[in-house]
MARTORVO-117392 format. One record per residue (C-alpha): residue in three letters; x, y, z. Coordinates in nm, 2 decimals. Example, Ala and Ser with C-alpha at 12.3 -4.5 7.8 and 13.67 -1.06 7.14 Angstrom:
// MARTORVO-117392
[rec 'ALA' [1.23 -0.45 0.78]]
[rec 'SER' [1.37 -0.11 0.71]]
// end
This chain:
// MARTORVO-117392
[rec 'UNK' [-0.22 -0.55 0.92]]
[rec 'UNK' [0.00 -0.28 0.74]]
[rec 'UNK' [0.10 -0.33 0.35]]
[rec 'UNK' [0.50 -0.34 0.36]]
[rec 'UNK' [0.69 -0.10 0.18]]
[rec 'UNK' [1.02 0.00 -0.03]]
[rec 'UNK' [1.10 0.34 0.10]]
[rec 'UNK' [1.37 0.58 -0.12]]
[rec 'UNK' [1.30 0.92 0.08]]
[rec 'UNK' [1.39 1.28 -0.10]]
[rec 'UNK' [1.67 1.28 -0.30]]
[rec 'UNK' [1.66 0.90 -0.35]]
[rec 'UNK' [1.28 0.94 -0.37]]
[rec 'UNK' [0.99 0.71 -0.27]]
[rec 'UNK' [0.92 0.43 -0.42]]
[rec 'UNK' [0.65 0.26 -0.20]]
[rec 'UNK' [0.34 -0.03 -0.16]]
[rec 'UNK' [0.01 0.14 -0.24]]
[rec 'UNK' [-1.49 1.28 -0.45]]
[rec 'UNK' [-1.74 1.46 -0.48]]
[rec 'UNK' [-1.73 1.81 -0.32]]
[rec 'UNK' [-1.86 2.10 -0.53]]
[rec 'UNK' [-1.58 2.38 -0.63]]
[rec 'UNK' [-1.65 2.69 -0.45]]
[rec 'UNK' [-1.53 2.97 -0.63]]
[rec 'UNK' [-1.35 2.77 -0.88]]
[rec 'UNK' [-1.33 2.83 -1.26]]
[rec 'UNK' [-1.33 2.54 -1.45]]
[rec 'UNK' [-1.21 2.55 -1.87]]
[rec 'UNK' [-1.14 2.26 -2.06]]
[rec 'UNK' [-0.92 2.24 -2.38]]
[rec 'UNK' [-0.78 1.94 -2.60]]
[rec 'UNK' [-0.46 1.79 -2.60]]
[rec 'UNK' [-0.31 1.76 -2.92]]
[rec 'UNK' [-0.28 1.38 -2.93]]
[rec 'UNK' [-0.59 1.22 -3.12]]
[rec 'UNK' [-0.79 1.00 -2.89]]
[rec 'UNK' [-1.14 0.87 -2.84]]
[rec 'UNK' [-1.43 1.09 -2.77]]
[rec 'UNK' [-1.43 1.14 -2.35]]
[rec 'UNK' [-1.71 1.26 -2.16]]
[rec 'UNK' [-1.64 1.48 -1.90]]
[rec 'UNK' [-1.89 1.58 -1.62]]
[rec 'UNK' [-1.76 1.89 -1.45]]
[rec 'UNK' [-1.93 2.06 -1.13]]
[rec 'UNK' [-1.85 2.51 -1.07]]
[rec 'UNK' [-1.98 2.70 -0.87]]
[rec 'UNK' [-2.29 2.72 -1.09]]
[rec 'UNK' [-2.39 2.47 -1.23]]
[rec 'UNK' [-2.30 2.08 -1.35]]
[rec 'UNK' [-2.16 2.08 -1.71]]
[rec 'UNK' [-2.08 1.83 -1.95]]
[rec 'UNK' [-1.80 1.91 -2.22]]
[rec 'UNK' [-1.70 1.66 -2.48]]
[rec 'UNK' [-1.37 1.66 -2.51]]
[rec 'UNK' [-1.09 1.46 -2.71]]
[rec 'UNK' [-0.83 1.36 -2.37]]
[rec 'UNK' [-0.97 1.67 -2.24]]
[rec 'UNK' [-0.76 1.90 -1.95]]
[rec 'UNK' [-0.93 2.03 -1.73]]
[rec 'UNK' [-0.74 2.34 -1.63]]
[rec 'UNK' [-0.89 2.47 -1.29]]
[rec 'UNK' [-0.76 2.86 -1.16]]
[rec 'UNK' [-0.76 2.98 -0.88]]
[rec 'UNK' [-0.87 3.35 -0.92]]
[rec 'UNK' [-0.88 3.58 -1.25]]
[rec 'UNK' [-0.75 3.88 -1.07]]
[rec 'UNK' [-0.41 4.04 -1.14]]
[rec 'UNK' [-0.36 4.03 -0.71]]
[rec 'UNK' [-0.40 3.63 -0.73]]
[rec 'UNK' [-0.18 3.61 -1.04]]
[rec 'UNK' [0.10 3.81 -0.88]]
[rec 'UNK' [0.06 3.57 -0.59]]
[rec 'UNK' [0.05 3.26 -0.82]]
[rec 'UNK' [0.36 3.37 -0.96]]
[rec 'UNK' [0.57 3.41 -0.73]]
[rec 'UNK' [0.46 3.07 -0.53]]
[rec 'UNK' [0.68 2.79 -0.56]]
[rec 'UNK' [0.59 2.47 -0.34]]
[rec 'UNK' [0.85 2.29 -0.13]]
[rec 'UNK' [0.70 1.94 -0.17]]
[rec 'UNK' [0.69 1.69 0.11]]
[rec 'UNK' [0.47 1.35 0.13]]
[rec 'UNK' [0.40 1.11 0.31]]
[rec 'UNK' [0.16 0.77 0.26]]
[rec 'UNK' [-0.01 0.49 0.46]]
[rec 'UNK' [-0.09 0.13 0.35]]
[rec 'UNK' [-0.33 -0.10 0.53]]
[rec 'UNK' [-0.50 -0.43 0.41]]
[rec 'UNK' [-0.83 -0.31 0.65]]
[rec 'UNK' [-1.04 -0.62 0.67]]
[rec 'UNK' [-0.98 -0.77 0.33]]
[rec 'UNK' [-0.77 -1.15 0.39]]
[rec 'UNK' [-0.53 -0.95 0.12]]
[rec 'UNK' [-0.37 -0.65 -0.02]]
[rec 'UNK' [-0.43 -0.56 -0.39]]
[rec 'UNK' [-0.38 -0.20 -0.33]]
[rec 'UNK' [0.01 -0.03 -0.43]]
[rec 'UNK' [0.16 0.31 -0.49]]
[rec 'UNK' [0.44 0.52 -0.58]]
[rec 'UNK' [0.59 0.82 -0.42]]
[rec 'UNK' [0.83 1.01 -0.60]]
[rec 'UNK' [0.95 1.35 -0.38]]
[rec 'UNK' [1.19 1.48 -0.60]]
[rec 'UNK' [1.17 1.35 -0.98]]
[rec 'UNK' [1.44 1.49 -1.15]]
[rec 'UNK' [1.69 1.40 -0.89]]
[rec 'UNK' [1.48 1.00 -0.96]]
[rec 'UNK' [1.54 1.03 -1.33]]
[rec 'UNK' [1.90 1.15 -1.35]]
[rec 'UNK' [2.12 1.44 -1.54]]
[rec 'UNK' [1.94 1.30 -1.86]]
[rec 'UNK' [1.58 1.43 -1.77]]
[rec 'UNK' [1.49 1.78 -1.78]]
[rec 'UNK' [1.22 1.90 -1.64]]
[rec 'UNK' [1.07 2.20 -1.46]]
[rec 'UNK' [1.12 2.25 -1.10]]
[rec 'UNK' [1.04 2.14 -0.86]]
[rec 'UNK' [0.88 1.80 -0.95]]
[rec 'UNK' [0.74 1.48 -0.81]]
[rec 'UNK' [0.56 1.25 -0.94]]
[rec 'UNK' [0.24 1.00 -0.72]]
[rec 'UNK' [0.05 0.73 -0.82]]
[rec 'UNK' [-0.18 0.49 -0.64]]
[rec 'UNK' [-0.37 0.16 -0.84]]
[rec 'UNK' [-0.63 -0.01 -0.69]]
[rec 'UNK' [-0.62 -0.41 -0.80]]
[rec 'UNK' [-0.92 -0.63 -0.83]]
[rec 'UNK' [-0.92 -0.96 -0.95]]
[rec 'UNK' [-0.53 -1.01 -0.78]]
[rec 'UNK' [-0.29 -0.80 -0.69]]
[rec 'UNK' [-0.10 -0.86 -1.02]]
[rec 'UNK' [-0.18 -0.55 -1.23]]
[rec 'UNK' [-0.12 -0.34 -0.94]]
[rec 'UNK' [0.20 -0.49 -0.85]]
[rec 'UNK' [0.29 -0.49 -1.26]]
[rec 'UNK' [0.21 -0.11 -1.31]]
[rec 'UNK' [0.36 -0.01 -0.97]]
[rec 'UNK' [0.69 -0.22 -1.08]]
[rec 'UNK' [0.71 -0.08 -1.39]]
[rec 'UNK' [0.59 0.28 -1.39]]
[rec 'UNK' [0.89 0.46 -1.42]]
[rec 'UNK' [0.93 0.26 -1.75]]
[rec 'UNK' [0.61 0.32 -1.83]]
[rec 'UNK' [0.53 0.64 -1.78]]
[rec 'UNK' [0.91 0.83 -1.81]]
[rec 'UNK' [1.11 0.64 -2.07]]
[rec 'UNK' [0.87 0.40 -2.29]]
[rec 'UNK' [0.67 0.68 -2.40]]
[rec 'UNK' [0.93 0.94 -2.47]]
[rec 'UNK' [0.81 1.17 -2.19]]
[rec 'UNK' [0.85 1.56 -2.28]]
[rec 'UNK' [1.18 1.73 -2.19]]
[rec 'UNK' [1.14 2.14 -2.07]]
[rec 'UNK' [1.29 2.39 -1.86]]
[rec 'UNK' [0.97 2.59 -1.82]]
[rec 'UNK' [0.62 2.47 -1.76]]
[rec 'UNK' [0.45 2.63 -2.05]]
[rec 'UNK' [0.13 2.54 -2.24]]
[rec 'UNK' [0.31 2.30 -2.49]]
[rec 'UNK' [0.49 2.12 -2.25]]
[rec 'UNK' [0.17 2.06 -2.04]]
[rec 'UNK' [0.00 1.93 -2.36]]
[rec 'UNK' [0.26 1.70 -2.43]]
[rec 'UNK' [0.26 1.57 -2.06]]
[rec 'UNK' [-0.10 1.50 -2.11]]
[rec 'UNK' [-0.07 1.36 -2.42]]
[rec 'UNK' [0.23 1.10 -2.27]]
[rec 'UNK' [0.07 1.05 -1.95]]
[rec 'UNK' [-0.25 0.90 -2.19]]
[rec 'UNK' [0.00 0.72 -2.40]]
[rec 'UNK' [0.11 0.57 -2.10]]
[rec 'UNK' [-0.19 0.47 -1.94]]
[rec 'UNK' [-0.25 0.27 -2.25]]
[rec 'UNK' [0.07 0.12 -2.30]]
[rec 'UNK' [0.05 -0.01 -1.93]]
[rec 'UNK' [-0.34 -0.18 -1.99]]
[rec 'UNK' [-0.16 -0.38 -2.33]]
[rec 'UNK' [0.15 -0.47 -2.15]]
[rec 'UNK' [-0.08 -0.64 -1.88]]
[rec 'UNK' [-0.22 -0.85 -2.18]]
[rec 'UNK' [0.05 -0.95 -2.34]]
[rec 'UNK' [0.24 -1.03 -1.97]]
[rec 'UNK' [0.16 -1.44 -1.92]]
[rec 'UNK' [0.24 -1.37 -1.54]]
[rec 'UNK' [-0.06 -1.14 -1.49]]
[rec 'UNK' [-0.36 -1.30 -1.53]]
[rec 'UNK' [-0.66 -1.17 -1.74]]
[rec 'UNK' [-0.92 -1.14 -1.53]]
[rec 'UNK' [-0.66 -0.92 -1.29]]
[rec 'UNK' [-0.73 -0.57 -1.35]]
[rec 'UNK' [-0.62 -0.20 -1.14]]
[rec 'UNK' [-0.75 0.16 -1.15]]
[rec 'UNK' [-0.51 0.41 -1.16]]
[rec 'UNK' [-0.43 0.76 -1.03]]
[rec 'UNK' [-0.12 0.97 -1.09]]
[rec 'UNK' [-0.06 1.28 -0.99]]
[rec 'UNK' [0.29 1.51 -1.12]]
[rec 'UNK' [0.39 1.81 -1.02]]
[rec 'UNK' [0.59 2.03 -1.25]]
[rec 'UNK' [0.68 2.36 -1.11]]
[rec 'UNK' [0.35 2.54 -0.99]]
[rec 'UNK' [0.12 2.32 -1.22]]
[rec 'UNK' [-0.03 2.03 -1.11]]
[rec 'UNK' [-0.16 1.75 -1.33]]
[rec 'UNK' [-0.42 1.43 -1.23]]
[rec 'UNK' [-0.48 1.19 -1.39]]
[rec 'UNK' [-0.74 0.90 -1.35]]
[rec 'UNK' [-0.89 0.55 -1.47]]
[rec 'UNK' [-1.14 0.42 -1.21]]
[rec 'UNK' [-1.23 0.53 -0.85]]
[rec 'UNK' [-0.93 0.66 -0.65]]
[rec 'UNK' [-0.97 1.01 -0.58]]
[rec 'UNK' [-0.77 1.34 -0.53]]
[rec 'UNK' [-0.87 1.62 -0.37]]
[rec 'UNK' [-0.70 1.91 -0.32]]
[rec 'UNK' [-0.71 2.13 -0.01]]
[rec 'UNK' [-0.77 2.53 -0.12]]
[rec 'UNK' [-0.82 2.77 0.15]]
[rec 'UNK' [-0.96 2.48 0.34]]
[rec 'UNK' [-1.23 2.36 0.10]]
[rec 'UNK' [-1.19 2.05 -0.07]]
[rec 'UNK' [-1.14 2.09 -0.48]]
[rec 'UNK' [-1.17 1.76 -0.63]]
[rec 'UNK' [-0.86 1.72 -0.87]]
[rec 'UNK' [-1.08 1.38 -1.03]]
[rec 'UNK' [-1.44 1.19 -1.08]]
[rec 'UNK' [-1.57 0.87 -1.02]]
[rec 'UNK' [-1.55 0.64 -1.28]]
[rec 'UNK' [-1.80 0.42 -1.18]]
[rec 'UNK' [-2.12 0.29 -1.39]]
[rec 'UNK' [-2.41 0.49 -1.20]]
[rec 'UNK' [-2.22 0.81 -1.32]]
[rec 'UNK' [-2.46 0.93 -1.62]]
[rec 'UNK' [-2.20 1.01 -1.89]]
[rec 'UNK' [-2.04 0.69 -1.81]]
[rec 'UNK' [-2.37 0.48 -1.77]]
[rec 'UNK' [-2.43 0.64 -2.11]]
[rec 'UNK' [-2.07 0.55 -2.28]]
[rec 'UNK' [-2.11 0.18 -2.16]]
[rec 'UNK' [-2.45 0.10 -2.32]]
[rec 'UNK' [-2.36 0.32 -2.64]]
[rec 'UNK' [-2.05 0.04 -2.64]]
[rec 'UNK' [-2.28 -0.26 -2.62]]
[rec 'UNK' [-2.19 -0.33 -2.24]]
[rec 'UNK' [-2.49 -0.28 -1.96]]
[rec 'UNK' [-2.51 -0.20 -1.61]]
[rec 'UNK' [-2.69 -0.44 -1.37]]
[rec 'UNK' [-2.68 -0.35 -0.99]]
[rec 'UNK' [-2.47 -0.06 -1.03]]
[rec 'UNK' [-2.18 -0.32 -1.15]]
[rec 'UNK' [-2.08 -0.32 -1.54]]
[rec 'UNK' [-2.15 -0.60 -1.73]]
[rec 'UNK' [-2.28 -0.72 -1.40]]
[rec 'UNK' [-1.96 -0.80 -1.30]]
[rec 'UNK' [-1.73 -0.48 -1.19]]
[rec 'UNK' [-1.78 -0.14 -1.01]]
[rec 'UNK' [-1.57 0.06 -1.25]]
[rec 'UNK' [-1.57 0.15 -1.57]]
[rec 'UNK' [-1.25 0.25 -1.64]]
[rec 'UNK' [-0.93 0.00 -1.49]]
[rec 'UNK' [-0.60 -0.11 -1.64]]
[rec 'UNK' [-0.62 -0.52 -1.73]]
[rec 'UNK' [-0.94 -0.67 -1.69]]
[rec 'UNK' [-0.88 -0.85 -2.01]]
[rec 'UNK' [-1.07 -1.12 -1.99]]
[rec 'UNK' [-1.39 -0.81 -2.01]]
[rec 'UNK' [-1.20 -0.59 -2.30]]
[rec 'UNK' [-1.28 -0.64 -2.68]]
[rec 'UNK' [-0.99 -0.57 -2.88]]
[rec 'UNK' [-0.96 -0.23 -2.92]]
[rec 'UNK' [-0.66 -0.17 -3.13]]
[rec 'UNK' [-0.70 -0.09 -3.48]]
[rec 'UNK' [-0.94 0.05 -3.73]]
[rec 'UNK' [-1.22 -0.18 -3.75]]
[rec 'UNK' [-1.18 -0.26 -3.35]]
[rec 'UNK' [-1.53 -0.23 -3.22]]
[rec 'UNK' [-1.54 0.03 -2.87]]
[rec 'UNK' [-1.53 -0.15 -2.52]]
[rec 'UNK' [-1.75 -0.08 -2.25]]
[rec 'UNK' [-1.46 -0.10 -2.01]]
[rec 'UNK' [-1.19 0.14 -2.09]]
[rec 'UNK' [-0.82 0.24 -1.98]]
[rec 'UNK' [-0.87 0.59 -2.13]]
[rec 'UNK' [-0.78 0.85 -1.85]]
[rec 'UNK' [-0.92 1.18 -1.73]]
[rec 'UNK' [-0.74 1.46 -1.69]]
[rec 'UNK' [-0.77 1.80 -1.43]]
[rec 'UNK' [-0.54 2.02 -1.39]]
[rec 'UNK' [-0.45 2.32 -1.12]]
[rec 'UNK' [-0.22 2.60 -1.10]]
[rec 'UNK' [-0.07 2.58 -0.75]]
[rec 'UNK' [-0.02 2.94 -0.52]]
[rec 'UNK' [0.02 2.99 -0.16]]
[rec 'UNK' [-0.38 2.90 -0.08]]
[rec 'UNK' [-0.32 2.54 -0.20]]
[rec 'UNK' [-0.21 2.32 0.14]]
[rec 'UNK' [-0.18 1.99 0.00]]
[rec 'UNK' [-0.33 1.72 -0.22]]
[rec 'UNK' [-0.45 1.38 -0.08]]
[rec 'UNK' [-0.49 1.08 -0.31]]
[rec 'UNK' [-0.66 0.76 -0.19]]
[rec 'UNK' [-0.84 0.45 -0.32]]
[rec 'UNK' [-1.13 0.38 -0.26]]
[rec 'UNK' [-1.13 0.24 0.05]]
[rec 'UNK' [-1.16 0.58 0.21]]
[rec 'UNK' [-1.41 0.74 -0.02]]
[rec 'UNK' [-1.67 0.43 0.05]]
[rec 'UNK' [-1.70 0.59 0.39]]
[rec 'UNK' [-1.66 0.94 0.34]]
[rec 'UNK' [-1.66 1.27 0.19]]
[rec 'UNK' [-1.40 1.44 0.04]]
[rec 'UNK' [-1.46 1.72 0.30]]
[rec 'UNK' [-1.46 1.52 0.57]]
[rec 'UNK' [-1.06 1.36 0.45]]
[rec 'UNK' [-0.99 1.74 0.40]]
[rec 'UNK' [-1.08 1.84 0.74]]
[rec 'UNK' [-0.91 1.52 0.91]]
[rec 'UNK' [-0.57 1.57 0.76]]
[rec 'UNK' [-0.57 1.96 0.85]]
[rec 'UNK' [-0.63 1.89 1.21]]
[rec 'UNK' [-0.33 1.64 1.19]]
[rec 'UNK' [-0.11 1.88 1.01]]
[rec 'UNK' [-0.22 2.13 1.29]]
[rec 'UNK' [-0.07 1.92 1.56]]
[rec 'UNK' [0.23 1.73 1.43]]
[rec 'UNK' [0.29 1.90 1.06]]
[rec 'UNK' [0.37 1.54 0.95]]
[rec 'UNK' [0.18 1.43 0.62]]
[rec 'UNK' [0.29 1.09 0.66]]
[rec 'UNK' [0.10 1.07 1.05]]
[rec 'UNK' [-0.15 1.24 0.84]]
[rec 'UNK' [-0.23 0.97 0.58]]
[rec 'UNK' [-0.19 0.74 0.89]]
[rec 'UNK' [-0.48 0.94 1.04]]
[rec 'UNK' [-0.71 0.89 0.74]]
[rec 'UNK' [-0.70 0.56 0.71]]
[rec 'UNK' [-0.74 0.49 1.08]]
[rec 'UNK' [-1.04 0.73 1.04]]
[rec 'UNK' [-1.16 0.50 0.75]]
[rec 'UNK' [-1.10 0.19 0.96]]
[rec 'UNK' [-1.36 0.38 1.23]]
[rec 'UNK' [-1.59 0.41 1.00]]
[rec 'UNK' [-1.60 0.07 0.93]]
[rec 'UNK' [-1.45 0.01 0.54]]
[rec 'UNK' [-1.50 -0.28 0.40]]
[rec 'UNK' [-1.16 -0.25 0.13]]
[rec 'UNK' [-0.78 -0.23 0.16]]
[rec 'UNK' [-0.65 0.13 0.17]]
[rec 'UNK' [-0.37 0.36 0.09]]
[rec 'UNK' [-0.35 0.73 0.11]]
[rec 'UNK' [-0.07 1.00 -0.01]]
[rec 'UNK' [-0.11 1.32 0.17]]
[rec 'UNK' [0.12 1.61 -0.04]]
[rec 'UNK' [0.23 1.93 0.12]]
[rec 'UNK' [0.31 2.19 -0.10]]
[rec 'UNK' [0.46 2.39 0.23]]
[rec 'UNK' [0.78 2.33 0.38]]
[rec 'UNK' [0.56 2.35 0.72]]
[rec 'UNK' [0.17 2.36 0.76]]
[rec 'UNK' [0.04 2.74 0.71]]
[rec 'UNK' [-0.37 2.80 0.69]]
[rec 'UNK' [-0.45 3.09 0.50]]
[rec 'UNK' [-0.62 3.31 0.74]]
[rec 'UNK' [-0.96 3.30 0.58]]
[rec 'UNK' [-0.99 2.96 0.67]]
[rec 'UNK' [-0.76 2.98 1.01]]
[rec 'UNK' [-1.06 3.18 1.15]]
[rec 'UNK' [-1.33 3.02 1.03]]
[rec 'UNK' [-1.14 2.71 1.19]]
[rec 'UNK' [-1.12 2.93 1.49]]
[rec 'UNK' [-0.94 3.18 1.44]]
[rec 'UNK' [-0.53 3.22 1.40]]
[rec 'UNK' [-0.45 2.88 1.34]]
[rec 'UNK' [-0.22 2.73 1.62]]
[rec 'UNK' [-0.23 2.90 1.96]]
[rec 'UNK' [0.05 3.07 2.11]]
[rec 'UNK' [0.11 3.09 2.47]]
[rec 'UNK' [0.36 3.24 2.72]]
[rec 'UNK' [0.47 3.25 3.11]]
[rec 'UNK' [0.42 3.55 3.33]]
[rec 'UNK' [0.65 3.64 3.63]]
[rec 'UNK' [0.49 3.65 3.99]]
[rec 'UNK' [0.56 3.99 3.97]]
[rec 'UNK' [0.37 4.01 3.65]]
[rec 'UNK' [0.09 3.82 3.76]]
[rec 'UNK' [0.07 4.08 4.06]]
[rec 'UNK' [0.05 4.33 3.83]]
[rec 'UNK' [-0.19 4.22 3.59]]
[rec 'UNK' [-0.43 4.10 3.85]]
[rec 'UNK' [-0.46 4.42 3.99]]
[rec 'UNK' [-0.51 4.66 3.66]]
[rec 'UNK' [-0.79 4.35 3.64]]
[rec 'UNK' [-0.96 4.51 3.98]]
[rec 'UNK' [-0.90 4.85 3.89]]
[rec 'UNK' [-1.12 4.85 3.56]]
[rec 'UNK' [-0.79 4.87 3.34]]
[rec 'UNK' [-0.71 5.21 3.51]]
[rec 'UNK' [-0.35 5.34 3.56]]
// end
């Protein structure tokens, strides 16, 4: 059974139904937003070595090369954006699983927004408990994320403005978990993790509360754009029992396999105010962040239906050999989640596949050690020709 959805395409964009791979050659630096927040653990994996930083709504800004060659290239990059996106309830009795596309954001928001372009904006939230938080924060997320929280204006994708994105992006993750308490239609013990991803220009920003995943595709290795929040990750494990809370089977509190999620407010303490004790289960997001050139191919985000059953390689490798043959992300996130359903998944699931090329192109590192020169390329020879050929063949090339 496939999830139904609203479809706005391009211009009137999408508005639709609903990790770990080590970073090869990746440099990883994080830095602070300038909005005050609670203490966030962040477990980060280079090339090197795993690395905790402490962080206050850390960024995690990830490069693609320090050389003055790769900044050139960087520079003058700038992604056509296309998407596509498959919903299916696998073999749950319902779906609890929603999303948002958004191809072209500025042209979504009106004359009023500026922003930096292009832009697009992706989210995907994973209910539990009832579909009602999803369905709430996939409703409302324009509202919520664009015009409640006084998003950042900008004509250039600097530093500041990608502070103050952050900084809203938080803000908004935490006005959508109290608007899902104070809603009387959703109930409490309803709760959704959530992943966006926006696009501003050549910077990409992620986003994340729970266990959806992104995972971008660089020179055909999978970079993973987020982390797990679930309770048998250490730092989280560790933030849970410092909060009171406990972990008991790999569920928190017993009860639930994330430790972040939107709602869930029958599990929250009241966390507003000064003398508001910490919760165990939190809305607070992550935050990762990539500077997009020509060896970036496209970004998949999925819930967690397709990470229970594989890798974040494996996804990778699927949607380039459907890009390879049809150049369609939308047959592509099809393709995942049929590959998902193969491998026998046990949740609902939704994939966005993003293409930052206005047609599939492998770098050539990776084309060859795919096989060398990416698609084939064939051609017809006359009789004549085929005469001719066939015998420089039996002379040994000669003549």
């Amino acid at each position: 059974m496939v999830a139904e959805a609203e479809v706005f395409h391009q211009s009137l964009p999408a508005l639709e139904v609903q990790y770990r791979r080590k970073a090869k050659e990746v440099a990883v630096a994080a830095t602070a937003t300038a909005t005050a927040a609670p203490p966030v653990i962040l477990e980060e994996v280079s090339a090197a070595a795993e690395v905790e930083v402490l962080a206050v709504a850390a960024d995690l800004d990830l490069r693609s090369s320090s050389s003055s060659e790769a900044s050139t290239t960087a520079a003058e990059f700038v992604p056509f954006i296309r998407s596509g996106s498959f919903a299916d309830v696998g073999p749950r009795r319902y779906m609890e699983d929603e999303h948002i596309r958004i191809d072209d954001l500025a042209a979504h928001m009106g004359s009023i927004f500026r922003c930096p372009t292009p832009s697009a904006f992706y989210g995907v939230f994973d209910g539990h408990g009832g579909a009602d938080a999803a369905e709430y924060v996939r409703k409302h997320a324009v509202r919520l994320f664009f015009e409640d929280v006084d998003f950042p204006q900008a004509s250039q994708a600097d530093e500041r403005f990608l502070e103050e994105v952050a900084s809203s992006v938080r803000r908004a993750f935490l006005l959508a978990d109290d608007a899902l308490a104070e809603d009387c239609a959703v109930s409490r013990s309803s709760g959704t993790t959530a992943l966006t991803a926006l696009v501003f220009g050549r910077e990409l920003l992620v986003a994340n509360a729970g266990d959806c995943r992104a995972v971008l595709c660089r020179k055909g290795e999978a970079v993973e754009m987020s982390l797990d929040h679930r309770p048998v990750r250490a730092a989280e494990r560790r933030r849970v029992e410092e909060c009171g809370g406990y972990v008991d089977d790999g569920y928190l509190n017993g009860v639930l396999s994330v430790t972040r999620a939107l709602g869930d407010w029958d599990m929250k303490k009241p966390t507003r105010g000064a003398a508001a004790p910490p919760s165990p289960l939190i809305a607070e997001p992550e935050f990762r962040r990539a500077e997009l050139t020509e060896d970036d191919e496209f970004l998949i985000i999925g819930c967690d239906g397709i990470w229970d059953v594989m890798t974040s390689e494996h996804a990778v490798a699927v949607v380039r050999r459907g890009l390879r043959r049809h150049d369609d992300p939308e047959k592509s996130a099809r393709d995942l989640v049929m590959e998902a359903l193969q491998l026998k998944t046990f949740d609902n699931l939704t994939v966005i596949v993003i293409c930052f090329s206005a047609e599939h192109r492998e770098r050539p590192a990776a084309a060859a050690a795919a096989g060398g020169g990416g698609r084939l390329k064939y051609c017809s020879l006359s009789a004549e020709a085929l005469c001719q050929l066939k015998s420089w063949i039996y002379d040994g090339g000669s003549g």
